[in-house]
C-alpha positions in Angstrom: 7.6 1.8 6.2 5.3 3.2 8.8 5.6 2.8 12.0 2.1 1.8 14.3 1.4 4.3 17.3 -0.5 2.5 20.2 -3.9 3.2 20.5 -4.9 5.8 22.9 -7.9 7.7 24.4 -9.3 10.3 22.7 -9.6 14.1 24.6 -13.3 15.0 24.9 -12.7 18.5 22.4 -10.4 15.9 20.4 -10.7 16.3 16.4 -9.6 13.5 14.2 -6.5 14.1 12.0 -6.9 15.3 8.6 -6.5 12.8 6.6 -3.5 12.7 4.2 -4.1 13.5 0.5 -2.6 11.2 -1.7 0.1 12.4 -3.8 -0.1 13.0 -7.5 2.2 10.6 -9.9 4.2 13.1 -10.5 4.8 14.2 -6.7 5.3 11.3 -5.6 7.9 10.1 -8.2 10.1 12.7 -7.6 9.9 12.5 -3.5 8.0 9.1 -2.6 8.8 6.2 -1.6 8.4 3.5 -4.3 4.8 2.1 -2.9 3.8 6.3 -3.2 4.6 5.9 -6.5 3.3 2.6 -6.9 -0.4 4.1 -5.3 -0.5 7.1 -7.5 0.1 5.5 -10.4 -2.8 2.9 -9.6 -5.0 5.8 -8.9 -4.4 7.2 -12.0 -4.3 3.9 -13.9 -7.6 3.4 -12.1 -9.8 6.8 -13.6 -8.5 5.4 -17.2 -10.1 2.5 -16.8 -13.0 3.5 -15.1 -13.5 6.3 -18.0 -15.9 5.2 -20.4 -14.1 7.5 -23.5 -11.1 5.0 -22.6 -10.9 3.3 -26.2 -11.8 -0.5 -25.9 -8.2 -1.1 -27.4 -6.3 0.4 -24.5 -8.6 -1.5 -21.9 -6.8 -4.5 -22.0 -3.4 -2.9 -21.2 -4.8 -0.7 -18.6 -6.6 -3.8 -16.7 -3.2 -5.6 -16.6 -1.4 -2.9 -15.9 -3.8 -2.1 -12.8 -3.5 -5.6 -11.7 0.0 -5.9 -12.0 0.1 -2.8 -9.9 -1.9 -4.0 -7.6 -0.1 -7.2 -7.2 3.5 -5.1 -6.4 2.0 -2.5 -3.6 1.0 -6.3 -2.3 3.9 -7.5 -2.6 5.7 -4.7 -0.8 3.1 -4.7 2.0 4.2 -8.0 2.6 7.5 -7.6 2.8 7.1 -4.8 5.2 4.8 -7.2 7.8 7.5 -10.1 7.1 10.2 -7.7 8.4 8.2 -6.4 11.2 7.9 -3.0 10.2 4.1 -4.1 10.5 4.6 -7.2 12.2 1.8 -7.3 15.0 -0.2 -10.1 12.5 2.8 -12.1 11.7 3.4 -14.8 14.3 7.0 -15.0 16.2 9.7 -17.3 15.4 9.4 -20.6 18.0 12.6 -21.2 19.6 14.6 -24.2 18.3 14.3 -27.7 19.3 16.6 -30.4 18.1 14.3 -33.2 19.3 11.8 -32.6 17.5 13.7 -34.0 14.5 
């Protein structure tokens, strides 16, 4: 997972990155990671079921789908701040005291 640069100061003439377009399902399926994939397809699962020509029997598929999307980039997030690739929110291990039992 990515990797948090400290915070700096910003040069006066300084422009902000551009930001990153997402990839496309298909771009990222053949060289993402699995949470790329994971985002692009709940993009795309997303305009379906925000499209109002969706049919009505297709809705119910699409909304689980979406959630059940949702629920794995969660999941992966997770596991990425559990293993300290993200860990500045997840609170460090106390050291060991047998007393205490």
């Amino acid at each position: 997972m990515a990797v948090r640069k400290p915070l700096r100061v910003v040069a006066p003439n300084e422009a902000p990155p551009a930001p990153k377009r997402p990839k496309t399902v298909t771009e990222a399926a053949k060289n993402g990671t699995p949470r790329e994939l994971l985002v692009a397809m709940r993009d795309r699962v997303a305009v379906a079921v925000e499209n109002p020509n969706t049919a009505a029997r297709d809705l119910a598929s699409l909304t689980k789908r979406l959630r059940e999307i949702a629920l794995d980039i969660e999941s992966i997030d997770l596991r990425a701040r559990e293993e300290g690739s993200d860990a500045e929110d997840v609170a460090a291990d106390e050291a060991w005291n047998a007393a205490a039992l």
